[in-house]
KEBATOR-94753 format. One record per residue (C-alpha): residue number from 1; residue in three letters; x, y, z. Coordinates in steps of 0.05 Angstrom, whole numbers. Layout:
% residues N
NODE|NUM|ala|X|Y|Z
...
***
This chain:
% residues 476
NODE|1|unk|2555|-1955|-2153
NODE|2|unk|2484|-1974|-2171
NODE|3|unk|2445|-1936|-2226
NODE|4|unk|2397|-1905|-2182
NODE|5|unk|2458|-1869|-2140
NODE|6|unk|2492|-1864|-2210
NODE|7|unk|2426|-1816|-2238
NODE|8|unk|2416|-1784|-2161
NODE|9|unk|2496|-1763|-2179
NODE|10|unk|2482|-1739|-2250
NODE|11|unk|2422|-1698|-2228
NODE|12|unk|2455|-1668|-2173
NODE|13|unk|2512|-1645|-2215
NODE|14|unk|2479|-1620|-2278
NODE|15|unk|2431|-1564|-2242
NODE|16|unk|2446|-1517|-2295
NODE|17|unk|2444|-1552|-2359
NODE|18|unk|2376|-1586|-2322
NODE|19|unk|2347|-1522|-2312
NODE|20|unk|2364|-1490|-2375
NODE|21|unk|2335|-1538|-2412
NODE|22|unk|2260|-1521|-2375
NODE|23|unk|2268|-1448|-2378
NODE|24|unk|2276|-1460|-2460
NODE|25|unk|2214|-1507|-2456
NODE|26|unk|2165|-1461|-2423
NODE|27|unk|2186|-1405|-2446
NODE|28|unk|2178|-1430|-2520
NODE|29|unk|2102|-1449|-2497
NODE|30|unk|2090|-1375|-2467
NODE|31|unk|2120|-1351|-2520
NODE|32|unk|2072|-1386|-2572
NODE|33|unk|2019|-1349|-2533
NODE|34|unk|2044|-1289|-2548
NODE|35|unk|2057|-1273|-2469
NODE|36|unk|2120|-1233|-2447
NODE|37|unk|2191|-1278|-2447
NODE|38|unk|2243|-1225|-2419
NODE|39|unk|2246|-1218|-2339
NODE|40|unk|2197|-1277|-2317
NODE|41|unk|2264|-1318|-2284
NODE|42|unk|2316|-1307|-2246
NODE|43|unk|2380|-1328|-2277
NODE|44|unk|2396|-1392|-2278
NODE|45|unk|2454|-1395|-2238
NODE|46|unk|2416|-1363|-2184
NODE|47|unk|2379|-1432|-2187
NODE|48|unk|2433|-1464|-2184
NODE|49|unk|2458|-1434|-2124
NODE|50|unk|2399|-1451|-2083
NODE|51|unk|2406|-1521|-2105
NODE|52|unk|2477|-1533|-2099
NODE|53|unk|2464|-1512|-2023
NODE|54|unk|2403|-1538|-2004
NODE|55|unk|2417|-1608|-1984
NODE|56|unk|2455|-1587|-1924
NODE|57|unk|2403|-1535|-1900
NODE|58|unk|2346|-1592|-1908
NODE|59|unk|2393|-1637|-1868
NODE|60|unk|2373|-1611|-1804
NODE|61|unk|2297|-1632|-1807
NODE|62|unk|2280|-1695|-1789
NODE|63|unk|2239|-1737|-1838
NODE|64|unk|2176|-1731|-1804
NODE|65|unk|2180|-1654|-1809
NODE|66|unk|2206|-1661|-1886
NODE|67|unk|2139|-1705|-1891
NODE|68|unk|2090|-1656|-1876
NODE|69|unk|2123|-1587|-1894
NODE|70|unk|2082|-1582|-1970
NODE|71|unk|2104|-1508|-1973
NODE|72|unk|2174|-1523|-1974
NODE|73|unk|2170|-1569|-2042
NODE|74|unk|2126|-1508|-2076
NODE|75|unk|2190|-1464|-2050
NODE|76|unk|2233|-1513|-2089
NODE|77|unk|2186|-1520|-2142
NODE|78|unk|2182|-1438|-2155
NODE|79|unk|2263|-1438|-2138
NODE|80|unk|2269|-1492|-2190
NODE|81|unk|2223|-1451|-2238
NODE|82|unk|2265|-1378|-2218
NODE|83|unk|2206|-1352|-2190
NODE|84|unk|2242|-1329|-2124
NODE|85|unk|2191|-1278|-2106
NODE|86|unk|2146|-1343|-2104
NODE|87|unk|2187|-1374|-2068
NODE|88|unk|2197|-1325|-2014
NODE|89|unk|2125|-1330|-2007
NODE|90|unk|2117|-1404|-1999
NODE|91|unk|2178|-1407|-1954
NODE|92|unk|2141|-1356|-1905
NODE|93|unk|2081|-1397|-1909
NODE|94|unk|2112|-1451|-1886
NODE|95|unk|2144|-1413|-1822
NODE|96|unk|2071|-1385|-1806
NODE|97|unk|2041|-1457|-1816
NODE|98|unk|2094|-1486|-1762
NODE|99|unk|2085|-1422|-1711
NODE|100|unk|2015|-1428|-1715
NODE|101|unk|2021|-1514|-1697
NODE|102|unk|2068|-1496|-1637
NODE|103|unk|2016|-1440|-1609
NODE|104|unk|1974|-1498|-1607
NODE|105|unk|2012|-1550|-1585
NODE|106|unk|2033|-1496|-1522
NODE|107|unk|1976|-1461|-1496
NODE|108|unk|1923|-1415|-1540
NODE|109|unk|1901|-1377|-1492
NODE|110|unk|1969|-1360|-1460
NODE|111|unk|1995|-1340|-1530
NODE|112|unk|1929|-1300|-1544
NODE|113|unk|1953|-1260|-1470
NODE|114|unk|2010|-1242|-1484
NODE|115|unk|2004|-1235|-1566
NODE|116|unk|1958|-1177|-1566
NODE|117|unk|1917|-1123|-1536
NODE|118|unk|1849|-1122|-1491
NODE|119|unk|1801|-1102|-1549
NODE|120|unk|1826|-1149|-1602
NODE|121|unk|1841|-1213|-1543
NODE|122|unk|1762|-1215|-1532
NODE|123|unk|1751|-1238|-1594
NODE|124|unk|1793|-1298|-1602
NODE|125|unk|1782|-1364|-1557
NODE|126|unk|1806|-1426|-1599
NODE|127|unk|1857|-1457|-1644
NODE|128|unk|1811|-1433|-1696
NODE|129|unk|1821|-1357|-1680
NODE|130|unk|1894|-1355|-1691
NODE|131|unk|1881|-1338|-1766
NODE|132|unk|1859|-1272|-1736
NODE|133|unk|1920|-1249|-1724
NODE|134|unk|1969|-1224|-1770
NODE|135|unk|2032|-1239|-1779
NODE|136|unk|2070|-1185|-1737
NODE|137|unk|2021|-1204|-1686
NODE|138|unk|2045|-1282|-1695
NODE|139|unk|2114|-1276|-1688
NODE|140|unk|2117|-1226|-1634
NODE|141|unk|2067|-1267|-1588
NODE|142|unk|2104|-1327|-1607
NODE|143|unk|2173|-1286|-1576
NODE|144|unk|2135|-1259|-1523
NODE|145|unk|2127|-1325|-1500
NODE|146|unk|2189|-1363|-1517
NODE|147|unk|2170|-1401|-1572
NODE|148|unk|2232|-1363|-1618
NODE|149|unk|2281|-1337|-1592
NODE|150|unk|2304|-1254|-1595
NODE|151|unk|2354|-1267|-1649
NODE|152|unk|2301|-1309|-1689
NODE|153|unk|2252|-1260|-1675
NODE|154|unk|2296|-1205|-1703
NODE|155|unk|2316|-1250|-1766
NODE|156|unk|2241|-1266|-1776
NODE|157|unk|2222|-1198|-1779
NODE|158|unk|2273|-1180|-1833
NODE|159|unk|2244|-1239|-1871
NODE|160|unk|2174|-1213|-1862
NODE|161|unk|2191|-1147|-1888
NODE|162|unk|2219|-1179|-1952
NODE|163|unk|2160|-1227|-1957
NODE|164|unk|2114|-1166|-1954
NODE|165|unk|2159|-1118|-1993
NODE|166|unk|2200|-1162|-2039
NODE|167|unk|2155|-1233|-2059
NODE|168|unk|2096|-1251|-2106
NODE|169|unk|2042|-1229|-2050
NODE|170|unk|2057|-1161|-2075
NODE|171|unk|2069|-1130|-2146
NODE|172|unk|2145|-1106|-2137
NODE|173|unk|2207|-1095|-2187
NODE|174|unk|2257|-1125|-2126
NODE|175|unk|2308|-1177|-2150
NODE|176|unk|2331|-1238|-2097
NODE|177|unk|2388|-1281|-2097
NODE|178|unk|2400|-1353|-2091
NODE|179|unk|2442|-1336|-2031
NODE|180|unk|2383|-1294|-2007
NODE|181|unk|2337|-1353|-2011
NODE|182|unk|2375|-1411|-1981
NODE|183|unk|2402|-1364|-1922
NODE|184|unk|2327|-1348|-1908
NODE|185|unk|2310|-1419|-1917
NODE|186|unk|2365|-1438|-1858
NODE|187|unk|2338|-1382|-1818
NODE|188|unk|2263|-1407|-1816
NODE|189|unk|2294|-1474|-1810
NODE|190|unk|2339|-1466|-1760
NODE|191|unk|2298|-1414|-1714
NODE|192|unk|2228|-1438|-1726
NODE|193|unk|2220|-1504|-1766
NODE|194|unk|2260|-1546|-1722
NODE|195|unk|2279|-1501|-1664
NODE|196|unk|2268|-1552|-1595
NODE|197|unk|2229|-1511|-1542
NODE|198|unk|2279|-1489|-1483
NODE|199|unk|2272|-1515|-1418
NODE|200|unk|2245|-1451|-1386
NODE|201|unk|2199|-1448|-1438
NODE|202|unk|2169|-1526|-1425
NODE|203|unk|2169|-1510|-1350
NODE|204|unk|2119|-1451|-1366
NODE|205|unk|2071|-1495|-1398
NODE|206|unk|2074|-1540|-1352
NODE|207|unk|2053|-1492|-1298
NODE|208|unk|2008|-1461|-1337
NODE|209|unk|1971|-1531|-1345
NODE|210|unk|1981|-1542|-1262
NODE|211|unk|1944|-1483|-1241
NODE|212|unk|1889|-1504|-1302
NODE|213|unk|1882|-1566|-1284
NODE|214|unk|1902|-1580|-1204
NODE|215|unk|1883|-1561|-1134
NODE|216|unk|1949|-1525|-1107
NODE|217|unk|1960|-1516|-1037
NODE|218|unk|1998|-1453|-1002
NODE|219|unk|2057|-1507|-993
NODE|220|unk|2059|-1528|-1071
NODE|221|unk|2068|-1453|-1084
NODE|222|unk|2122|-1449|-1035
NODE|223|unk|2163|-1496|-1076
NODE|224|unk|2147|-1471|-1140
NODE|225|unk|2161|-1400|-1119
NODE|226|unk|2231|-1408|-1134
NODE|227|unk|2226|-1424|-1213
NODE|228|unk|2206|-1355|-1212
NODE|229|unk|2279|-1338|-1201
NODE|230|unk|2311|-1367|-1261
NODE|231|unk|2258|-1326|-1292
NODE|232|unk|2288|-1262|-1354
NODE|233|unk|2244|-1192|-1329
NODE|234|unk|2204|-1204|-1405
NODE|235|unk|2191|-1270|-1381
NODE|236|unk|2164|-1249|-1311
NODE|237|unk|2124|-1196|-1344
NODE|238|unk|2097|-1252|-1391
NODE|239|unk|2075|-1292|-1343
NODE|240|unk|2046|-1249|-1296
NODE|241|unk|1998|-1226|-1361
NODE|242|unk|1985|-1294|-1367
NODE|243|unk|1955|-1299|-1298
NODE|244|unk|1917|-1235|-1303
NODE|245|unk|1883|-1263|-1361
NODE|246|unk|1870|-1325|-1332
NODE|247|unk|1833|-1293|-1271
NODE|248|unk|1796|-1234|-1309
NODE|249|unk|1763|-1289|-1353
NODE|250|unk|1694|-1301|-1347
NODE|251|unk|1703|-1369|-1350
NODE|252|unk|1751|-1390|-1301
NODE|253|unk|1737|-1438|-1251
NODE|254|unk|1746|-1413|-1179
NODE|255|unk|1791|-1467|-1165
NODE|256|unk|1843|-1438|-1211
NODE|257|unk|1840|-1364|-1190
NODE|258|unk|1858|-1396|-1118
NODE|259|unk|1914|-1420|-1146
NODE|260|unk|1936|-1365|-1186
NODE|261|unk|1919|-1324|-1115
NODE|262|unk|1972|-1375|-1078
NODE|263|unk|2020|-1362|-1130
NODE|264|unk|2014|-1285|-1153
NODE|265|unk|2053|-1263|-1089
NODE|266|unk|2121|-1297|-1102
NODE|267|unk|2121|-1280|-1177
NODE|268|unk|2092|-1194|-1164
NODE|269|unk|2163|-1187|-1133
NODE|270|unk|2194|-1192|-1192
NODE|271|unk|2146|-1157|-1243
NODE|272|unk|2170|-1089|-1270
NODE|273|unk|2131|-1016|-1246
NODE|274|unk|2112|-1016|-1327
NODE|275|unk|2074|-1084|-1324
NODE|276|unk|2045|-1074|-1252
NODE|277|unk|2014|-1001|-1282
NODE|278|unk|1981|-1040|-1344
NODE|279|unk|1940|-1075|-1299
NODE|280|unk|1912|-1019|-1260
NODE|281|unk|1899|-995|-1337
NODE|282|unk|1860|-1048|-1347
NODE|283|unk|1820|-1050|-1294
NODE|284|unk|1807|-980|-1316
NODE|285|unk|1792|-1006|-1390
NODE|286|unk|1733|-1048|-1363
NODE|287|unk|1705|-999|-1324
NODE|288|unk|1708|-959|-1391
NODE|289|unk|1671|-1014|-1417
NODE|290|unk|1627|-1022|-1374
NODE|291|unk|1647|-1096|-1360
NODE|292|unk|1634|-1092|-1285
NODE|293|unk|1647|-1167|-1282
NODE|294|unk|1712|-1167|-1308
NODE|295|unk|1726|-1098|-1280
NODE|296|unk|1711|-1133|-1214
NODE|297|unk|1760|-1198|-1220
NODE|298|unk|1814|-1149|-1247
NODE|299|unk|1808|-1105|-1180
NODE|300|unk|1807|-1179|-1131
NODE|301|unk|1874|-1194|-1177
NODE|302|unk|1903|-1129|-1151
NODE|303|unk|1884|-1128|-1088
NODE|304|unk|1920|-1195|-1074
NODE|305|unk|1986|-1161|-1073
NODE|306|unk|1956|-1094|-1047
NODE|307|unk|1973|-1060|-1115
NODE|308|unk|1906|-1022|-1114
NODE|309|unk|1945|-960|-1123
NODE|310|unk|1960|-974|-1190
NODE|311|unk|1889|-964|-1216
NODE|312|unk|1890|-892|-1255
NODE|313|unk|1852|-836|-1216
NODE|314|unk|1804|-829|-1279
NODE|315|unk|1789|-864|-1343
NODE|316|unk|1849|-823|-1387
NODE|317|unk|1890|-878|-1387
NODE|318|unk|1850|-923|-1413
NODE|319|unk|1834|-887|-1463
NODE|320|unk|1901|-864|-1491
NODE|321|unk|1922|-942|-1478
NODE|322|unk|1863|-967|-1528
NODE|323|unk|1880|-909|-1580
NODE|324|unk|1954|-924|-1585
NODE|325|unk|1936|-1000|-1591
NODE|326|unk|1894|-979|-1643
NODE|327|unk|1942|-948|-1680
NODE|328|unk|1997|-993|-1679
NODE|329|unk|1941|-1049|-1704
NODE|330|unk|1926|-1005|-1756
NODE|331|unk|2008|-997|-1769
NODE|332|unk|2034|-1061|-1774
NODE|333|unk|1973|-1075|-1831
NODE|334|unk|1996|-1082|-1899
NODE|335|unk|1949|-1019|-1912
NODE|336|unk|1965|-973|-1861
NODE|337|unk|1986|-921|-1897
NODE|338|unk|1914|-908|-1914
NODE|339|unk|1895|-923|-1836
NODE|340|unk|1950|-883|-1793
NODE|341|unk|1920|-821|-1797
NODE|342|unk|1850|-836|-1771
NODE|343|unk|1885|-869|-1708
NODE|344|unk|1933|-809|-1692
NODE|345|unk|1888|-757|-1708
NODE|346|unk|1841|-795|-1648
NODE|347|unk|1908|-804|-1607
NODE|348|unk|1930|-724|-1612
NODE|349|unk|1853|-707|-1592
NODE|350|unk|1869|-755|-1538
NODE|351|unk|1931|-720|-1517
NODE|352|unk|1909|-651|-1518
NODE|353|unk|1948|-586|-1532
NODE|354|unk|1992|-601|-1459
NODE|355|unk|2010|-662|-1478
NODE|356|unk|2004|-693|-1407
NODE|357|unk|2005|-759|-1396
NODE|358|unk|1981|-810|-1340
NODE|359|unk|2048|-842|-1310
NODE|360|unk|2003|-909|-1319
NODE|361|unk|2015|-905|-1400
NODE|362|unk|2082|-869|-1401
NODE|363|unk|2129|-921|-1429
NODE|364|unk|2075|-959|-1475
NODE|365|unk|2049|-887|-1510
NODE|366|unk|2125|-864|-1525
NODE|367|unk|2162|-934|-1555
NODE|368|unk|2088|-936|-1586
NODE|369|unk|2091|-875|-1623
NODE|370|unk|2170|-878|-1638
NODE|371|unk|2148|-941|-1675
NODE|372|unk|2111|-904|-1721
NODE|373|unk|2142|-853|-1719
NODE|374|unk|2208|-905|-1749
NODE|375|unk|2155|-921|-1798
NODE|376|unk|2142|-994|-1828
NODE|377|unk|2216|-990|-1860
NODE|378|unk|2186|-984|-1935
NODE|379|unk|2148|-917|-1945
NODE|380|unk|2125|-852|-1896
NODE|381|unk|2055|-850|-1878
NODE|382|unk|2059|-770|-1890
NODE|383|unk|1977|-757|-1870
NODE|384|unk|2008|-785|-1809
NODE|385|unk|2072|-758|-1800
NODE|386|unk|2058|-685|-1784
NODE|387|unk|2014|-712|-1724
NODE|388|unk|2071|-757|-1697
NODE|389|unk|2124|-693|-1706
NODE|390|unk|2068|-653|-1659
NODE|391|unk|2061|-711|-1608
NODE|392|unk|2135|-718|-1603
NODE|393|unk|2143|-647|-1591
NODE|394|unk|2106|-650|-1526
NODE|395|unk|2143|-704|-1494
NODE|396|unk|2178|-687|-1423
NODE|397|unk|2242|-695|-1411
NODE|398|unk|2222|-762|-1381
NODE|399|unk|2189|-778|-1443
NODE|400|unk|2242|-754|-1488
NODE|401|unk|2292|-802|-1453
NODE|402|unk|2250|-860|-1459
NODE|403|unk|2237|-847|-1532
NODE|404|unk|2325|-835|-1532
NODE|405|unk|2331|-906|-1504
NODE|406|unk|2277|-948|-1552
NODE|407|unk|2343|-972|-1585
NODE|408|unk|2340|-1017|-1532
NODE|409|unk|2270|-1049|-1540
NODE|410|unk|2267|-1112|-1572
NODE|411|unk|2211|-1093|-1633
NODE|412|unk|2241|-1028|-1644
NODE|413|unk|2304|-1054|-1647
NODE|414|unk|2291|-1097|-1702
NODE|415|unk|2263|-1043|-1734
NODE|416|unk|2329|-1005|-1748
NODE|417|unk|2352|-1067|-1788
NODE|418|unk|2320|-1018|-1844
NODE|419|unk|2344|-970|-1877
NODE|420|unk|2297|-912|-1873
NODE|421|unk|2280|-935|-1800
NODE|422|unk|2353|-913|-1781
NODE|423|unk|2344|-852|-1822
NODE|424|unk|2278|-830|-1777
NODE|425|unk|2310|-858|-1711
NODE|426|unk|2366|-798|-1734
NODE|427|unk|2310|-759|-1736
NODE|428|unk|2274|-780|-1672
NODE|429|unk|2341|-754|-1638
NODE|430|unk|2343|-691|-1671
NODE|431|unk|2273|-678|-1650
NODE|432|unk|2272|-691|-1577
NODE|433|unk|2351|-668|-1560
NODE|434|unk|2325|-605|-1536
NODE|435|unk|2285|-638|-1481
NODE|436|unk|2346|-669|-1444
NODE|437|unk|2372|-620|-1397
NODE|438|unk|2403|-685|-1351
NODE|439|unk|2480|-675|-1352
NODE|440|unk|2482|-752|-1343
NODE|441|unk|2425|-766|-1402
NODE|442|unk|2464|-716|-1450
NODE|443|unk|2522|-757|-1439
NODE|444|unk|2482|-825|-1463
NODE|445|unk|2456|-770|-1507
NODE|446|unk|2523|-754|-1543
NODE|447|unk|2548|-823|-1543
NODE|448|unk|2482|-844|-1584
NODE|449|unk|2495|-792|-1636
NODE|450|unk|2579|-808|-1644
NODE|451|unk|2558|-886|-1639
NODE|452|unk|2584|-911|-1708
NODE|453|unk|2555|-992|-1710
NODE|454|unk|2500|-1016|-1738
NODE|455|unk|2434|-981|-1698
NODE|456|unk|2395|-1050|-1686
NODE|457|unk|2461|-1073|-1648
NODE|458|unk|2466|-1014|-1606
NODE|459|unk|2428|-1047|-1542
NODE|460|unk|2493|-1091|-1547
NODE|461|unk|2545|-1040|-1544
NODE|462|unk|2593|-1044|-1473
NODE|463|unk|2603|-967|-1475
NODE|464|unk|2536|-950|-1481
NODE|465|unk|2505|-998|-1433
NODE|466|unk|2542|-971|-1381
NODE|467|unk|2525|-893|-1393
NODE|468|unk|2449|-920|-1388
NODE|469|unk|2467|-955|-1330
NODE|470|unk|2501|-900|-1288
NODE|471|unk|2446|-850|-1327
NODE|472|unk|2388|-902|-1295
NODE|473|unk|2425|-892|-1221
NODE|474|unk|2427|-818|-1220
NODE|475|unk|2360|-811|-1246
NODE|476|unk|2316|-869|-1209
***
């Protein structure tokens, strides 16, 4: 053995003693300044932990990614130093960094689609804009359109929630582990850092770029008509947003709203009633707006598969689509327990004292508001809460049930990894159980309430799929 792999042997072995020896150091020199000494560091074992560890989680990026991934040494570096809310921090920066170069890398404007609503997608254009988002926005889009996957997604979001409620970017009292740390480190490594795009996923771009870029023909959409097949419903959804937004902007050449008009046919066969009523809604938004252009692209969009009839009779839905936008913007802010109330106090104006609601905006209004109502998983926004009790205690029984089943829905889902999100989803039950009068939805109903697994897996569980299931046949 030479004396280099002789020292990289020592070094690697003596973590403890190693970092012992620098906590003494510097904490000597604070001390000197008469600073604070007790609680700065986590113990050193901690340290060691993430050390001991870390070679085999590193492993799996390539050198080229190593090269270039700065936040990851500044993780090490505050790791090394048992700064672990630091860390946290720096390790999140990283993940942001690398979602942010795929977006790019993939298609802005087809992330900016399908990553967030009408109001706030006129704004951004460019690479540049992607800053504008935040991160809930980010990592949602970034699922919405394949680039993590719904377990990564769901693992991401627990890490966010920890970075926002548990790192340096905050002031907090919340201890981490080295366990903690190198687990999330795998995570953002594993589901992010150096996660290979799927093959579905590639194919999208690459039509995506086709209809950008190329003259199609009624016999090239023929053929590519059946990718559409292999296709998940999210995807289809995703993808047919992509095309509306494609054709409603302003700058589109014609030759590409030909081509999306080619395709649109094959792929509307396959889009859900939800996403095929969103549209008509926004047609209806830019009427609102008085965008007559747009308004006028989104109606020629429509009227290619002769799904007029999905434009609202008036402007209501719109209008209740924009506020609950609003308020889940205003939500999934760091500061939104100051800004929640504004929003739902505009939404319950919205709603009026019969709480009726334009079929158009059923399904996004109700898993909107249970979001809120679930709350951010750290704190209740109680200004807020006594309007979200009111608007949940005008739901139909239509509405009640889809509020019942939001287990199910991928964001909400994630949100009963927490605590105090499981505690309100509890509550969300008790709230709307006198609604259900369907002998078929009480029995999905009762098996929600005696379900004893975790809530975020409950999508998952056999029993209950198949009381939706025959619940979804009675009902239609």
């Amino acid at each position: 053995m030479n004396n280099d792999e002789n020292t990289k042997l020592i070094l690697r072995e003596d973590y403890t003693t190693q970092l012992k020896n620098f906590e003494t150091s510097f904490l000597t020199l604070v001390s000197s300044y008469g600073l604070p000494t007790q609680n700065i560091f986590v113990d050193v074992p901690e340290r060691a932990m993430v050390f001991r560890n870390v070679d085999a989680v590193l492993y799996q990026l390539n050198m080229d990614q190593r090269s270039s991934s700065i936040y990851l040494s500044k993780f090490l570096a505050a790791a090394a130093g048992g700064l672990f809310d630091a860390a946290l921090n720096y390790l999140w920066d990283e993940t942001i960094q690398e979602i942010r170069k795929r977006v790019i890398q993939y298609d802005v404007g087809y992330f900016f689609d399908n990553a967030t609503h009408e109001e706030k997608r006129k704004k951004l254009s460019g690479p540049e804009d992607i800053v504008k988002l935040d991160d809930s926005e980010l990592i949602q889009g970034a699922r919405n359109i394949g680039l993590i996957s719904e377990l990564g997604y769901k693992h991401l979001d627990y890490i966010r929630y920890m970075r926002n409620w548990a790192s340096a970017a905050h002031p907090n009292q919340n201890q981490l582990s080295g366990l903690q740390l190198i687990s999330w480190l795998e995570t953002c490594i594993k589901e992010v850092i150096s996660l290979p795009l799927s093959n579905i996923v590639i194919e999208i771009k690459q039509l995506i770029g086709n209809i950008k870029q190329n003259k199609l023909t009624p016999h090239d959409a023929k053929q590519i008509a059946p990718f559409f097949i292999n296709l998940t419903q999210q995807q289809t959804s995703n993808l047919a947003s992509g095309f509306s937004g494609i054709y409603t902007d302003i700058g589109t050449t014609p030759q590409t709203r030909q081509n999306i008009h080619y395709l649109l046919p094959y792929l509307w066969e396959r889009v859900d009633e939800g996403t095929r009523q969103l549209f008509g809604v926004k047609y209806g938004k830019f009427i609102a707006n008085n965008e007559q252009e747009k308004a006028e692209l989104a109606r020629q969009f429509l009227e290619i598969v002769n799904g007029v009839a999905y434009i609202p009779d008036d402007l209501k839905a719109a209008e209740i689509e924009t506020s609950i936008q609003n308020l889940l913007s205003a939500h999934r802010n760091f500061s939104n327990f100051y800004s929640e109330p504004a929003f739902v106090r505009q939404l319950a104006s919205l709603i009026g004292q019969a709480g009726n609601l334009p079929v158009q905006v059923r399904h996004i209004y109700v898993i909107g508001l249970v979001e809120v109502f679930l709350t951010n998983g750290n704190g209740v926004a109680w200004n807020a809460e006594p309007y979200y009790v009111e608007l949940i205690n005008k739901f139909s029984q239509e509405e009640a049930i889809i509020a019942m089943l939001s287990f199910s829905v991928e964001n909400i889902a994630s949100r009963l990894q927490f605590s105090l999100c499981q505690q309100k989803y509890k509550e969300l039950i008790g709230l709307i159980k006198g609604k259900i009068s369907s002998p078929a939805a009480l029995e999905v109903l009762a098996a929600i309430e005696t379900y004893g697994g975790p809530l975020d897996k409950m999508g998952f569980d056999s029993r209950i799929k198949q009381k939706v299931i025959s619940m979804q046949a009675i009902l239609g």
